[in-house]
Backbone as XML, in Angstrom:
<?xml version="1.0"?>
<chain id="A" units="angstrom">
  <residue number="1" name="UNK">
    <atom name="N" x="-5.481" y="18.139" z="1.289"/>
    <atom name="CA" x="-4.243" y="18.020" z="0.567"/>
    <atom name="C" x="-4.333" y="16.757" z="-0.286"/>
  </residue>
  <residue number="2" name="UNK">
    <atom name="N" x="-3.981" y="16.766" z="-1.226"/>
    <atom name="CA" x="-3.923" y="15.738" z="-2.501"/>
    <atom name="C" x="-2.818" y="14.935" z="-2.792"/>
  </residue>
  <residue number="3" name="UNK">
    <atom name="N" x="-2.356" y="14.098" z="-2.323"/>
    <atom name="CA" x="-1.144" y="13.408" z="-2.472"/>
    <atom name="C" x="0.052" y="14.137" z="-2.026"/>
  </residue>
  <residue number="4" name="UNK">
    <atom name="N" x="0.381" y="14.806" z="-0.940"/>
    <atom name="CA" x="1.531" y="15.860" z="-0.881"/>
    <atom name="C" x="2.446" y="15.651" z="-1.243"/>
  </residue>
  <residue number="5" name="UNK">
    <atom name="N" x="2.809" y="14.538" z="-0.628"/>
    <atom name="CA" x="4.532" y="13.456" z="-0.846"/>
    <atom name="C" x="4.838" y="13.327" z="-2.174"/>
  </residue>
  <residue number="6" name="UNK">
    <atom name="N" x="3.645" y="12.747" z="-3.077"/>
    <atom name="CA" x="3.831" y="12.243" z="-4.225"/>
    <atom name="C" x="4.991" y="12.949" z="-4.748"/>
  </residue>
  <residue number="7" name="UNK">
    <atom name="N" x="6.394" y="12.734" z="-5.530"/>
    <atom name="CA" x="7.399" y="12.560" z="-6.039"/>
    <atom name="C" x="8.681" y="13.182" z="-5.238"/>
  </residue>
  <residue number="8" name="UNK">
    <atom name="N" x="8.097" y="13.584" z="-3.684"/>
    <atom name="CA" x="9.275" y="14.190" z="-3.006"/>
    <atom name="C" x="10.260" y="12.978" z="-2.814"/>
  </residue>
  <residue number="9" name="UNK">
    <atom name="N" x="11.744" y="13.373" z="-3.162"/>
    <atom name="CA" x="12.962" y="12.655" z="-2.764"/>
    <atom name="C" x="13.860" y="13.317" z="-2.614"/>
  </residue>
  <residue number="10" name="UNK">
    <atom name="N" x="14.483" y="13.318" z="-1.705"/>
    <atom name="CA" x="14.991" y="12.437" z="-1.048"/>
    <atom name="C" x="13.645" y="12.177" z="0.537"/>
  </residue>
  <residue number="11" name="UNK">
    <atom name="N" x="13.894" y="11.038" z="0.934"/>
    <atom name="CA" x="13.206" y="10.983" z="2.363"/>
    <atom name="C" x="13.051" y="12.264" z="3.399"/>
  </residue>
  <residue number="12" name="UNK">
    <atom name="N" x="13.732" y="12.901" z="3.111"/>
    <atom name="CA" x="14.082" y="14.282" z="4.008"/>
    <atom name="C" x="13.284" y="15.547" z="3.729"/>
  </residue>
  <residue number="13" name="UNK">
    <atom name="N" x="13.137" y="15.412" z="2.082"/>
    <atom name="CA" x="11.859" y="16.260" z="1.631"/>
    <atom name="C" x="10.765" y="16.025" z="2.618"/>
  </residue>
  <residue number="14" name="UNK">
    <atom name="N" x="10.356" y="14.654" z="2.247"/>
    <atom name="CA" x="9.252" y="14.169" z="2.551"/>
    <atom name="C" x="8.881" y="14.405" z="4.031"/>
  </residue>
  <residue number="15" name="UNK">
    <atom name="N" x="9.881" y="13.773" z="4.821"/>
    <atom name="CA" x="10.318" y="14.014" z="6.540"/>
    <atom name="C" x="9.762" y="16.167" z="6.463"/>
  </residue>
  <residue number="16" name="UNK">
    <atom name="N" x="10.195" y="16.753" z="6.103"/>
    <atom name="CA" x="10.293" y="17.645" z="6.283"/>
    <atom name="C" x="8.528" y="18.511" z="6.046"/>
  </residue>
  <residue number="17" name="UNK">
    <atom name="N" x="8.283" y="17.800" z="5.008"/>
    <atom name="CA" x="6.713" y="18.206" z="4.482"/>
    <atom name="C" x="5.539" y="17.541" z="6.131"/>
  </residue>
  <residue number="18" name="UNK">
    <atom name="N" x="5.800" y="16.070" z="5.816"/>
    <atom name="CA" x="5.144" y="15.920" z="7.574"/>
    <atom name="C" x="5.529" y="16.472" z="8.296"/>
  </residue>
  <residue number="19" name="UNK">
    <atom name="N" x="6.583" y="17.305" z="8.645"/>
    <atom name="CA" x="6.612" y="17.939" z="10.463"/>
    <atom name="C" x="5.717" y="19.269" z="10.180"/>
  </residue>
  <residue number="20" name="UNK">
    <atom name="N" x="5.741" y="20.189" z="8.832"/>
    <atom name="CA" x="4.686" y="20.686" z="8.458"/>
    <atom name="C" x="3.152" y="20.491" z="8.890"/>
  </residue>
  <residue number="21" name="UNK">
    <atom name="N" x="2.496" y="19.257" z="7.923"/>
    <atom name="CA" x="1.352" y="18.742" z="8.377"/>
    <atom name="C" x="0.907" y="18.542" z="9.814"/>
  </residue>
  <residue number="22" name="UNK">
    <atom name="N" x="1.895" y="18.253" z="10.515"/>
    <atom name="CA" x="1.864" y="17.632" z="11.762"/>
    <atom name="C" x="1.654" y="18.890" z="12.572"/>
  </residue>
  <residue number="23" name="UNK">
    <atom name="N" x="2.155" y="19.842" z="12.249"/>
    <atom name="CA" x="2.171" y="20.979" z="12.823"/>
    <atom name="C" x="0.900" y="21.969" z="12.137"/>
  </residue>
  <residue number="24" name="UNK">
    <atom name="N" x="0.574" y="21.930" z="11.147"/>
    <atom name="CA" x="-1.041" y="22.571" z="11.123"/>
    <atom name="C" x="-2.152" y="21.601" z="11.296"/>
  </residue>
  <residue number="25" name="UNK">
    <atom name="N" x="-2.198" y="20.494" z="11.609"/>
    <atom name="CA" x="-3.299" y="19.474" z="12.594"/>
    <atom name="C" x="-3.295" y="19.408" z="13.591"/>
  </residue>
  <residue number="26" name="UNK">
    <atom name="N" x="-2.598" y="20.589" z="14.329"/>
    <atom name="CA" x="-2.711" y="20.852" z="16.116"/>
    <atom name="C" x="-3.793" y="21.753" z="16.048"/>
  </residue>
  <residue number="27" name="UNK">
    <atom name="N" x="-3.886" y="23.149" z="15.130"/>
    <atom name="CA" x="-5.233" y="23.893" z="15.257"/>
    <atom name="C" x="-5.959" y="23.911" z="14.235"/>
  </residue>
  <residue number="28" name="UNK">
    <atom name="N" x="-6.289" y="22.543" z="13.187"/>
    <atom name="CA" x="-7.225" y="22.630" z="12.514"/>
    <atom name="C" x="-7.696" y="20.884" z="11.727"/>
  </residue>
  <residue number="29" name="UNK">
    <atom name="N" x="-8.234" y="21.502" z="11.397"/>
    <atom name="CA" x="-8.847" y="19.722" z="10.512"/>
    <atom name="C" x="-8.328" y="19.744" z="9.311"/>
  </residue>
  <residue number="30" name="UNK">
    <atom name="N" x="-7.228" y="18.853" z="8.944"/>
    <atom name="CA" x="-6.809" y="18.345" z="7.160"/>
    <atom name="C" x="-7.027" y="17.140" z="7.044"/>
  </residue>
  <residue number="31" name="UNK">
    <atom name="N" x="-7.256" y="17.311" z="5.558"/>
    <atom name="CA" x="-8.071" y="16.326" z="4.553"/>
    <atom name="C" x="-7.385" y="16.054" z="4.069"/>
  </residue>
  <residue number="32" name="UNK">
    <atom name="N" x="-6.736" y="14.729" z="3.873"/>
    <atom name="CA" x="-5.466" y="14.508" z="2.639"/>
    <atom name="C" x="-5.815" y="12.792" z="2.727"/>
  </residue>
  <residue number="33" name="UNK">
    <atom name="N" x="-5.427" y="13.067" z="1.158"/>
    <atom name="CA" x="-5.512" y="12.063" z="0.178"/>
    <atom name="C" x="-4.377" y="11.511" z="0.170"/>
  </residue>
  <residue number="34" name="UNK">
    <atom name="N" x="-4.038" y="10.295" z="0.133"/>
    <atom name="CA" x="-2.924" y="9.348" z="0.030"/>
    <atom name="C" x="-2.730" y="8.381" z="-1.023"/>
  </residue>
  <residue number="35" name="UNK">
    <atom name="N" x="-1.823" y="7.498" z="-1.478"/>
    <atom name="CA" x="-1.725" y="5.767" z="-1.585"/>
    <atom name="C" x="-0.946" y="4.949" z="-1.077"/>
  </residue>
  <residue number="36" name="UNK">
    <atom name="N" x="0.189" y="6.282" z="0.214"/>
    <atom name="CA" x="0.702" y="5.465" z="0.896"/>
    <atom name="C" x="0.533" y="5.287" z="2.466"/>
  </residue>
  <residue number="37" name="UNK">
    <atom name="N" x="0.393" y="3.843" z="2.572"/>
    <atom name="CA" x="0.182" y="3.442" z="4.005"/>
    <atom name="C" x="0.542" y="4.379" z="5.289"/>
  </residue>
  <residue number="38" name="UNK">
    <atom name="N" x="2.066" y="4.259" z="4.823"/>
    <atom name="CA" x="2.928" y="5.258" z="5.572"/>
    <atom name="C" x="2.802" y="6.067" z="6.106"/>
  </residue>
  <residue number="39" name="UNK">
    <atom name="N" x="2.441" y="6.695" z="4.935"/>
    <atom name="CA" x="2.062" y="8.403" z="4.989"/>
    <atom name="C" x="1.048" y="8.683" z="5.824"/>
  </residue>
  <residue number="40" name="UNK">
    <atom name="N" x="0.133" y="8.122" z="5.302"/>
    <atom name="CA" x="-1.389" y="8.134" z="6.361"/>
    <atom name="C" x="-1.366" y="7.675" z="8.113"/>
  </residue>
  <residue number="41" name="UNK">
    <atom name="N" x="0.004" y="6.596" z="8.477"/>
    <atom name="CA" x="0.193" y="6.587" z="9.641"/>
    <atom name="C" x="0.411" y="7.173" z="10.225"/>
  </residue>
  <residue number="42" name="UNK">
    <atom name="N" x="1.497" y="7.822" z="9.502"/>
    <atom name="CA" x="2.669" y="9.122" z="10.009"/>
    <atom name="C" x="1.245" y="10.292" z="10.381"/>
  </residue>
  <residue number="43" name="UNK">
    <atom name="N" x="1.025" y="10.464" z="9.254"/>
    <atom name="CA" x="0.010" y="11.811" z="9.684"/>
    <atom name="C" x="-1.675" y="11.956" z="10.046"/>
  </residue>
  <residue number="44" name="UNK">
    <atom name="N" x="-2.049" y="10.520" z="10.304"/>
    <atom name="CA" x="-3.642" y="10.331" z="10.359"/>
    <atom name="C" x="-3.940" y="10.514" z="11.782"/>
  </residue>
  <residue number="45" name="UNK">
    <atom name="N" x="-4.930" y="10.574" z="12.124"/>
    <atom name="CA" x="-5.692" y="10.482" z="13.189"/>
    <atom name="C" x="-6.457" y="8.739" z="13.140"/>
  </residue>
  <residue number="46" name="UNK">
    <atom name="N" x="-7.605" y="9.201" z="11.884"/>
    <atom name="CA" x="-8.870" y="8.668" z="11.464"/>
    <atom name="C" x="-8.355" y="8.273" z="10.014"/>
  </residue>
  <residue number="47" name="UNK">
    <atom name="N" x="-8.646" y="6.732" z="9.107"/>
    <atom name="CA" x="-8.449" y="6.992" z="8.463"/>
    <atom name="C" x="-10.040" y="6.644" z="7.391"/>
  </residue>
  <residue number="48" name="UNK">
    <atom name="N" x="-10.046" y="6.991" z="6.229"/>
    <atom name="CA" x="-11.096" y="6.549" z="5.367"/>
    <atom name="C" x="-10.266" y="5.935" z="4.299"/>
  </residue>
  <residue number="49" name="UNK">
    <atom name="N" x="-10.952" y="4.512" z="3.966"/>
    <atom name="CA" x="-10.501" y="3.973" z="2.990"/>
    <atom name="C" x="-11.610" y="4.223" z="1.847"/>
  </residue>
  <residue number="50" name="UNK">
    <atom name="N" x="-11.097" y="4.175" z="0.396"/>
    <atom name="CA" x="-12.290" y="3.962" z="-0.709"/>
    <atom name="C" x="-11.946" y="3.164" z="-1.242"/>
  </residue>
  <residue number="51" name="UNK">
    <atom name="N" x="-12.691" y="2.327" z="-2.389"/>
    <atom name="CA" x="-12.136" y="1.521" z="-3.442"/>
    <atom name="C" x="-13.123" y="1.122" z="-4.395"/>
  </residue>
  <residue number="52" name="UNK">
    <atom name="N" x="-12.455" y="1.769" z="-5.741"/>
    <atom name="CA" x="-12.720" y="2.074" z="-7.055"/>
    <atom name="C" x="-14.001" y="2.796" z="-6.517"/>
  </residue>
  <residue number="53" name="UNK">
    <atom name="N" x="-14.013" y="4.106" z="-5.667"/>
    <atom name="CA" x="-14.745" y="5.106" z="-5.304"/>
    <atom name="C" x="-15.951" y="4.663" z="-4.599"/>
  </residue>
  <residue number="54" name="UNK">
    <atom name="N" x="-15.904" y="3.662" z="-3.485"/>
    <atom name="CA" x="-17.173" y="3.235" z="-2.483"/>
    <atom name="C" x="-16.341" y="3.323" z="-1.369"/>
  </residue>
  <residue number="55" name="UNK">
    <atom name="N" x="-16.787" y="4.090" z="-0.294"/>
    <atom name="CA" x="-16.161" y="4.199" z="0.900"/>
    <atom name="C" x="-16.122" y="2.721" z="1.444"/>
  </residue>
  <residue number="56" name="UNK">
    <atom name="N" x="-15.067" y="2.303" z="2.164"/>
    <atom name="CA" x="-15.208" y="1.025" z="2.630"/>
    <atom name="C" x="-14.903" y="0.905" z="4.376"/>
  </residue>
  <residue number="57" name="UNK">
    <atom name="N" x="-14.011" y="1.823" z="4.391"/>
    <atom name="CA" x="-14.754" y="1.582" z="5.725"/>
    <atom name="C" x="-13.533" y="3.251" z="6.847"/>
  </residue>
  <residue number="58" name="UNK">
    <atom name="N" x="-13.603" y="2.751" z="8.176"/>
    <atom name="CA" x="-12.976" y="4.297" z="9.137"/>
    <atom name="C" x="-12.309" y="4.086" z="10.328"/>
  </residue>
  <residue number="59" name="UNK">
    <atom name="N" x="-11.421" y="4.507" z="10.643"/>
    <atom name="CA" x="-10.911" y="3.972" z="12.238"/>
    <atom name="C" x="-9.878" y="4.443" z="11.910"/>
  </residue>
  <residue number="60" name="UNK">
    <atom name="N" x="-9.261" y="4.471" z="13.505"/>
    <atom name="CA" x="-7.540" y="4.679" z="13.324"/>
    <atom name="C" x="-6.496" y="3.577" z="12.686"/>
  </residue>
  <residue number="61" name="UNK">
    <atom name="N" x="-5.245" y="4.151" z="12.287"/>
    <atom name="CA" x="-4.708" y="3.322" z="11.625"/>
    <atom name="C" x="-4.252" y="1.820" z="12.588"/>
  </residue>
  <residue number="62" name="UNK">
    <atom name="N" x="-4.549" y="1.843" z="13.963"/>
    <atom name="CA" x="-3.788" y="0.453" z="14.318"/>
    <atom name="C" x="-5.409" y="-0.072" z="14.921"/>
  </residue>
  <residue number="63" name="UNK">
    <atom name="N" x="-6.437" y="0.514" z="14.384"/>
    <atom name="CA" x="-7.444" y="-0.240" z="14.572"/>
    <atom name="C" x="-7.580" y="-0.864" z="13.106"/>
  </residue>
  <residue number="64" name="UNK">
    <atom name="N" x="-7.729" y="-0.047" z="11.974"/>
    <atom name="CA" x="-7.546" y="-0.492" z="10.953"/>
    <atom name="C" x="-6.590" y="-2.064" z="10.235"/>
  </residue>
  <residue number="65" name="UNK">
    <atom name="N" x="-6.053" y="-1.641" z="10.728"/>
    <atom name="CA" x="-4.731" y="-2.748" z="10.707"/>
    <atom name="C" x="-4.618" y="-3.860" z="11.394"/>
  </residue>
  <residue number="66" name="UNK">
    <atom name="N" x="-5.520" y="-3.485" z="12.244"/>
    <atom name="CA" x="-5.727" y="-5.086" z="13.167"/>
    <atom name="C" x="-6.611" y="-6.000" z="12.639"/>
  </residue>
  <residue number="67" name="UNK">
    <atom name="N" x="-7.761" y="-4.986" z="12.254"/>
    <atom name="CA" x="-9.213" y="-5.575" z="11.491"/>
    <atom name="C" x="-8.959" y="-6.300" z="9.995"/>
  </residue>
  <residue number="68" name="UNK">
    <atom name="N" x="-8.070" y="-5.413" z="9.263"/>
    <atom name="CA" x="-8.154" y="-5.986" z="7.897"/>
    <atom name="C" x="-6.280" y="-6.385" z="7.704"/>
  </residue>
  <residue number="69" name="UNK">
    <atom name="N" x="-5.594" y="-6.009" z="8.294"/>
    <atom name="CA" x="-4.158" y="-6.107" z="8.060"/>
    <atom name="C" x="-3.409" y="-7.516" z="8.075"/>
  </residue>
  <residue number="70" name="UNK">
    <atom name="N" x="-2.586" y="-7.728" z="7.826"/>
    <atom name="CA" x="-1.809" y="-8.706" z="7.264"/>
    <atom name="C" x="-1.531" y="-9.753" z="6.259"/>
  </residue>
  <residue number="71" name="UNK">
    <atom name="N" x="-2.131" y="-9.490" z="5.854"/>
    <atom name="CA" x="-2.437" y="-10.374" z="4.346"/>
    <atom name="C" x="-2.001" y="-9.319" z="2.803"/>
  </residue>
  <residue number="72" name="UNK">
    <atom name="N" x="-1.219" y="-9.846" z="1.862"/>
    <atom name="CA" x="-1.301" y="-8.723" z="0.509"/>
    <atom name="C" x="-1.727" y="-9.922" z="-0.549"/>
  </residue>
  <residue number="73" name="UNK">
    <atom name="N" x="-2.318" y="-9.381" z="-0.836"/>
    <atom name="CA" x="-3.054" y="-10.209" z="-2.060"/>
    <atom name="C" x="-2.762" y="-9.682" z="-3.391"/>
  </residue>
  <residue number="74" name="UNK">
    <atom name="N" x="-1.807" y="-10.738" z="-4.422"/>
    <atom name="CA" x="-1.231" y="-9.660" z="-5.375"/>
    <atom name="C" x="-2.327" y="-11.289" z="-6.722"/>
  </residue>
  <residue number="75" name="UNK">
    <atom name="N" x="-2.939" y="-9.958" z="-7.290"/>
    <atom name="CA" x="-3.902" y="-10.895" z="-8.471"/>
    <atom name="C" x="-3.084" y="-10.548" z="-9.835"/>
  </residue>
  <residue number="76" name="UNK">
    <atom name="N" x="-2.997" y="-11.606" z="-10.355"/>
    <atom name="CA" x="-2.299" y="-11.750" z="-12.163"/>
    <atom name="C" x="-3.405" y="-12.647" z="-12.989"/>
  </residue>
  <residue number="77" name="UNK">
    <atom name="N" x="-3.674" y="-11.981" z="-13.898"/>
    <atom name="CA" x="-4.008" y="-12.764" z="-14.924"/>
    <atom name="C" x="-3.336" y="-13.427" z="-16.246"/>
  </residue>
  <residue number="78" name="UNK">
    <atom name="N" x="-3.403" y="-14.271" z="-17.017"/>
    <atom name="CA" x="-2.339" y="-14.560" z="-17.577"/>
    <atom name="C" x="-3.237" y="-15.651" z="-19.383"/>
  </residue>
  <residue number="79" name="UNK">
    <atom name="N" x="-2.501" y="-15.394" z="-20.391"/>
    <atom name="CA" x="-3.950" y="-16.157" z="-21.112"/>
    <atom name="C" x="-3.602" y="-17.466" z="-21.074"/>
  </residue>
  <residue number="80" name="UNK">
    <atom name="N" x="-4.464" y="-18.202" z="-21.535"/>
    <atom name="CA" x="-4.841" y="-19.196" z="-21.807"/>
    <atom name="C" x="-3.234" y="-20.274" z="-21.681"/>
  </residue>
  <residue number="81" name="UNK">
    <atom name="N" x="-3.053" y="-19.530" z="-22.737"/>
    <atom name="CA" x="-1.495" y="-20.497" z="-23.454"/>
    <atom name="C" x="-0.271" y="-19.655" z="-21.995"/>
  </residue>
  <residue number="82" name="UNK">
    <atom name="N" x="-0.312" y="-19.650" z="-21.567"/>
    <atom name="CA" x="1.353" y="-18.743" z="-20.693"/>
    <atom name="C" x="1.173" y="-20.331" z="-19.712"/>
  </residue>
  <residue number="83" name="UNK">
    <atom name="N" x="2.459" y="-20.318" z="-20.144"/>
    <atom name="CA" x="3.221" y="-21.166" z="-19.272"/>
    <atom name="C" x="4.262" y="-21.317" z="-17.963"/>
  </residue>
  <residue number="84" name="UNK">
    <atom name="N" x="5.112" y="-19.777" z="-18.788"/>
    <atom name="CA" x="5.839" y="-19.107" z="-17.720"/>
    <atom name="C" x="5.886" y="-17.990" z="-17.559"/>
  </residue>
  <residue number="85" name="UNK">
    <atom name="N" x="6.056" y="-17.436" z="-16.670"/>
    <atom name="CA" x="6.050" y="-15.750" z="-16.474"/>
    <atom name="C" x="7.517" y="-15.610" z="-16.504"/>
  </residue>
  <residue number="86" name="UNK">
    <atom name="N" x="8.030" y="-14.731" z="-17.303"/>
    <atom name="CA" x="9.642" y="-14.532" z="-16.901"/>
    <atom name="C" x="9.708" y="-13.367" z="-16.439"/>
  </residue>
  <residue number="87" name="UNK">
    <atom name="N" x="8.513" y="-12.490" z="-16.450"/>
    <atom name="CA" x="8.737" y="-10.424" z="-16.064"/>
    <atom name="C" x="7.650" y="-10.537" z="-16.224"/>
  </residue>
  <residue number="88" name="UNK">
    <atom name="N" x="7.011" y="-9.497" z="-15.378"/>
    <atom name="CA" x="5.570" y="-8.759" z="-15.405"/>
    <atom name="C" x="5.768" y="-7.479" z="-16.113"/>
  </residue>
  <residue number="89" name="UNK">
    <atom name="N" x="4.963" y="-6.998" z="-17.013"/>
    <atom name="CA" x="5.672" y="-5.169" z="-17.496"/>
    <atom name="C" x="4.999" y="-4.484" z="-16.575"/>
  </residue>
  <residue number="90" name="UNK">
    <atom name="N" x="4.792" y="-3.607" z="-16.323"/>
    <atom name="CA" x="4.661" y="-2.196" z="-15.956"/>
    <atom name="C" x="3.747" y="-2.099" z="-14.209"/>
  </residue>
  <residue number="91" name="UNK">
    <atom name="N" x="4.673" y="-3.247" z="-13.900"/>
    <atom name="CA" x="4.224" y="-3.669" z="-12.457"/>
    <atom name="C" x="5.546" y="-3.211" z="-11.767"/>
  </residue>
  <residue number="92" name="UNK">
    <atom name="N" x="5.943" y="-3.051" z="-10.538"/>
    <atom name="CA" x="6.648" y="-1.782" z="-9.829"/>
    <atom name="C" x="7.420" y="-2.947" z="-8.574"/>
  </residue>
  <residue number="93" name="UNK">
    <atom name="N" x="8.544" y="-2.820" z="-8.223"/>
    <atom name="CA" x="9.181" y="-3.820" z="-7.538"/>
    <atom name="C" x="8.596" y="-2.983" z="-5.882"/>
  </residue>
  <residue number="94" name="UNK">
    <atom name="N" x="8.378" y="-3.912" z="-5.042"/>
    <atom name="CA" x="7.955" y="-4.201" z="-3.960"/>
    <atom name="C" x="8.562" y="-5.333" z="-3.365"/>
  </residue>
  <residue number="95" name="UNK">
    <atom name="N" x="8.389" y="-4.963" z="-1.449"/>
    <atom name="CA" x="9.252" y="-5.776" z="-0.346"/>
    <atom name="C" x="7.748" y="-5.921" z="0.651"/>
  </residue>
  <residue number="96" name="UNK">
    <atom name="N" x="7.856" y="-7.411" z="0.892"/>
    <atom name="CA" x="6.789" y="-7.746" z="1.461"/>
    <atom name="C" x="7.833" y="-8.073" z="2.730"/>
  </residue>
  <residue number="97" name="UNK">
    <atom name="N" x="6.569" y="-7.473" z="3.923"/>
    <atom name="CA" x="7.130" y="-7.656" z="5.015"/>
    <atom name="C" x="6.883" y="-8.900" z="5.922"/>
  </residue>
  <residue number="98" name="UNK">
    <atom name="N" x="6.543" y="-9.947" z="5.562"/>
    <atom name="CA" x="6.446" y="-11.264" z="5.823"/>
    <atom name="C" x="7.336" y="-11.898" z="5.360"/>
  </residue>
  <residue number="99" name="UNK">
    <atom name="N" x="7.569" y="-13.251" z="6.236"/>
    <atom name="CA" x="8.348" y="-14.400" z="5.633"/>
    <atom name="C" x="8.237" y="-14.814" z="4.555"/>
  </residue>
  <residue number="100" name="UNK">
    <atom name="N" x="6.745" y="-15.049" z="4.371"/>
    <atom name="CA" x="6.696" y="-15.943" z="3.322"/>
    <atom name="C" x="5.425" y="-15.805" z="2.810"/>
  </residue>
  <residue number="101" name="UNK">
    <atom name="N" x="5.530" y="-16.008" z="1.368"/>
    <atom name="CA" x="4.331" y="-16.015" z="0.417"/>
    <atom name="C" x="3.687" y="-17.005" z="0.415"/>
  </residue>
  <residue number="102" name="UNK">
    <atom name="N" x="2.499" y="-16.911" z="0.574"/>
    <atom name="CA" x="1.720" y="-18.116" z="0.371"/>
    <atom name="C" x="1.053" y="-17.953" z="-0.825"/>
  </residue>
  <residue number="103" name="UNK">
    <atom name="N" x="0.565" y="-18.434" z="-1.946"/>
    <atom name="CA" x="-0.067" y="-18.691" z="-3.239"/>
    <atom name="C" x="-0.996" y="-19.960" z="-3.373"/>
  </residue>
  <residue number="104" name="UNK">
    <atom name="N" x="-1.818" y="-19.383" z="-4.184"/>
    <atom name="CA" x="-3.332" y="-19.930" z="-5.015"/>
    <atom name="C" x="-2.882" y="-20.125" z="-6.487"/>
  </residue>
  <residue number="105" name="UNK">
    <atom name="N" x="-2.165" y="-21.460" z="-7.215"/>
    <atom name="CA" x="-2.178" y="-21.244" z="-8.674"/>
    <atom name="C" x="-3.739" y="-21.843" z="-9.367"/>
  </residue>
  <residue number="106" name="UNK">
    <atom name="N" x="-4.564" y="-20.864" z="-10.228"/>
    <atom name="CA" x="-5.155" y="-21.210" z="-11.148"/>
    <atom name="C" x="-5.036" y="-22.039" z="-12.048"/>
  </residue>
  <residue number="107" name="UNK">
    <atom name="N" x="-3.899" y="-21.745" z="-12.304"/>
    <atom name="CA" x="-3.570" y="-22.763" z="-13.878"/>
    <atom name="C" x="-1.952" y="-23.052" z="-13.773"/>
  </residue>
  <residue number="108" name="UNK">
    <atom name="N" x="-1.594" y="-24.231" z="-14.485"/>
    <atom name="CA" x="-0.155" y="-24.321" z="-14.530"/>
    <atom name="C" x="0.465" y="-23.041" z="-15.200"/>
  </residue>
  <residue number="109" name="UNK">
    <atom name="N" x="1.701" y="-22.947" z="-14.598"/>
    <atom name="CA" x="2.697" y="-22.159" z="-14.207"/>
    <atom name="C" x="3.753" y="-22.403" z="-13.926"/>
  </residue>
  <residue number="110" name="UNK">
    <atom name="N" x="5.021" y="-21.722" z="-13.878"/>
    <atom name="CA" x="5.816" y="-21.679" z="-13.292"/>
    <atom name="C" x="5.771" y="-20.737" z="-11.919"/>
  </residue>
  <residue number="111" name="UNK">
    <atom name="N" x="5.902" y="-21.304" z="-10.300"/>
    <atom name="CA" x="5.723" y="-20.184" z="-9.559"/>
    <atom name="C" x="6.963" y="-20.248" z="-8.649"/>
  </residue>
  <residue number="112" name="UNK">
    <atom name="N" x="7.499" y="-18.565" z="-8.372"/>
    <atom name="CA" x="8.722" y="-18.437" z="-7.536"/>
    <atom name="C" x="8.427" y="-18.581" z="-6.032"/>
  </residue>
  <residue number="113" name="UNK">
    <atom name="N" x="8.873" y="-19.895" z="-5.500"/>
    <atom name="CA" x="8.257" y="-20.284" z="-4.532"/>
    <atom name="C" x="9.773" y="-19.217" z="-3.284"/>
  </residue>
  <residue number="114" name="UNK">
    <atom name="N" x="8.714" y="-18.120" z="-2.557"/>
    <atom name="CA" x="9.513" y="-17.073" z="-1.948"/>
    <atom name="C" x="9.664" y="-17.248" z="-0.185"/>
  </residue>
  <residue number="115" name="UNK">
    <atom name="N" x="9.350" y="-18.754" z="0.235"/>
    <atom name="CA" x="9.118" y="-19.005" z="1.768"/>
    <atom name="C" x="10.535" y="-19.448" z="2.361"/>
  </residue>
  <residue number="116" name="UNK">
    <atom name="N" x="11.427" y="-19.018" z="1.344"/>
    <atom name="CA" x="12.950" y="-19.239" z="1.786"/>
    <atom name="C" x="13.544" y="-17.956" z="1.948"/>
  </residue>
  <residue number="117" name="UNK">
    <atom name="N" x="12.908" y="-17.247" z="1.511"/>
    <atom name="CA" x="13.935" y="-15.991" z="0.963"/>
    <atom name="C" x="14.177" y="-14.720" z="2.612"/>
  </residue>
</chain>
């Protein structure tokens, strides 16, 4: 399966498509493709990661997650002359489930310091 979830909404779609899955991986082997974490918890056994198409590595998801998990590493580049960032374009709002951000600045910046929030 190829992204199943991809644009189901409400949550209930989605809820409803896994009790599906969940229910034909009692008598058989599925293959499905993801990009969300979630999804792959909800319905994995085993998981395989790739990136930019090199397998990287296999295990269950709370072995997985122990080995490489907790850390998000979000990379920006920015030219020469930027001083401040006021908006990123066509970058997608996200909730990090940690306290607090920790950051690496390259170059001066303005940075939204988020270990309060």
């Amino acid at each position: 399966m190829d992204e199943p979830s991809t644009g189901l909404y409400p949550s209930s779609s989605r809820n409803n498509l896994w009790n599906v899955v969940k229910e034909a991986k009692r008598s058989r082997a599925v293959v499905l493709t993801t990009h969300s974490m979630e999804e792959a918890e909800v319905l994995c056994d085993r998981l395989g990661i790739f990136v930019d198409g090199d397998f990287q590595c296999l295990g269950n998801p709370k072995e997985l997650k122990a080995r490489y998990g907790g850390a998000f590493i979000f990379t920006m580049a920015t030219s020469p002359s930027a001083n401040k960032i006021d908006h990123l374009s066509g970058t997608q709002k996200f909730e990090l489930p940690k306290q607090e951000v920790n950051s690496r600045v390259t170059s001066a910046m303005d940075v939204m310091d988020m270990s309060e929030m």
